[in-house]
Each structure stands twice: as structure tokens, then as C-alpha cells.
C-alpha positions as CSV (number, residue, x, y, z in Angstrom):
1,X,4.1,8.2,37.3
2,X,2.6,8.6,33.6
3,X,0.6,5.6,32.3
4,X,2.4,4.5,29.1
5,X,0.4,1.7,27.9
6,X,-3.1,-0.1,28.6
7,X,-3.1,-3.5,26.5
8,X,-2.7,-7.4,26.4
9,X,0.0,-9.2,28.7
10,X,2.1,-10.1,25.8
11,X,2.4,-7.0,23.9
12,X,3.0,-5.5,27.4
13,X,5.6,-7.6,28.2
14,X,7.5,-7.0,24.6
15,X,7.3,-3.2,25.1
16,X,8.7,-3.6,28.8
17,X,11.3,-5.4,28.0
18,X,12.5,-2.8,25.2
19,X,12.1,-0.1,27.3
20,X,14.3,-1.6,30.2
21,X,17.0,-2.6,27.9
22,X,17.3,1.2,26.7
23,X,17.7,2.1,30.5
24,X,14.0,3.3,31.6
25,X,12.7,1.8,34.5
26,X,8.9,0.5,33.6
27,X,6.8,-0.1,36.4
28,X,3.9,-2.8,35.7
29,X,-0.3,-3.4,37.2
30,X,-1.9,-6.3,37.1
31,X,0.8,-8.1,35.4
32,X,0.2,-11.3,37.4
33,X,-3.7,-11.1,37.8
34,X,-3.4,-10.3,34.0
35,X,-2.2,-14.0,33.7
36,X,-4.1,-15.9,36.4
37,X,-7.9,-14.6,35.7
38,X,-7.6,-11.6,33.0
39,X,-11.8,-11.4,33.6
40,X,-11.3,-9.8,36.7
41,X,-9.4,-7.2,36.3
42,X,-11.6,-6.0,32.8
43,X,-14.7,-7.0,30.6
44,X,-13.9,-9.6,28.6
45,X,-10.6,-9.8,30.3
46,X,-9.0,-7.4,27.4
47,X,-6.1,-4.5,27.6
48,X,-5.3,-5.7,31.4
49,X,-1.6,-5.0,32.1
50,X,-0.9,-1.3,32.6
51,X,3.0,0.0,32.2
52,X,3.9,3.4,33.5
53,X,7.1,5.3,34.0
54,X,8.4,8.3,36.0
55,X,7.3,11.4,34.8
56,X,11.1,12.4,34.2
57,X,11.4,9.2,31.8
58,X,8.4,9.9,29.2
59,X,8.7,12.5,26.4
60,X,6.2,14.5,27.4
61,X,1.8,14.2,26.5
């Protein structure tokens, strides 16, 4: 799995959606904590979904 993006839910959620209408399968973290209580999962409770793919899906580093 390659970590594609670190940011807010909704910017997340836009770039997962784009992705899985081209045919990539996007895996999400913390999508629902993200929601519920975004302080827990980071300071300030900023950048707290993570998407990642399979290594065979990203374009390389």
C-alpha cells in the first residue's frame, strides 16, 4: 500500500471519489473518526483522513 494523500475529510473524500470512478481502488484511515472527533486522531484535529492505493495502482515516488 502507498500513502497517496494526508489531509481534510472533504478534500479526501473529493479525490477518492475521482480516483474510484477512473477504476483505482482507494483504500481510506480514519475516515469515520475523522468525522466524529477529528482531535483525536491529530493536533488540532487537521490533515486526518489518509487515502492509499496498491503499489501496482500509483505512478510511481
Amino acid at each position: 500500500m502507498k500513502i497517496i494523500f494526508i489531509g481534510p475529510y472533504s478534500e479526501a473524500m473529493i479525490l477518492k471519489n475521482l480516483l474510484e470512478n477512473s477504476g483505482i481502488t482507494v483504500y481510506t484511515q480514519n475516515e469515520a473518526m475523522s468525522t466524529i472527533e477529528p482531535v483525536a486522531i491529530s493536533a488540532g484535529g487537521y490533515n486526518t483522513v489518509t487515502l492509499k492505493v496498491a503499489e501496482e495502482d500509483s505512478a510511481g515516488e
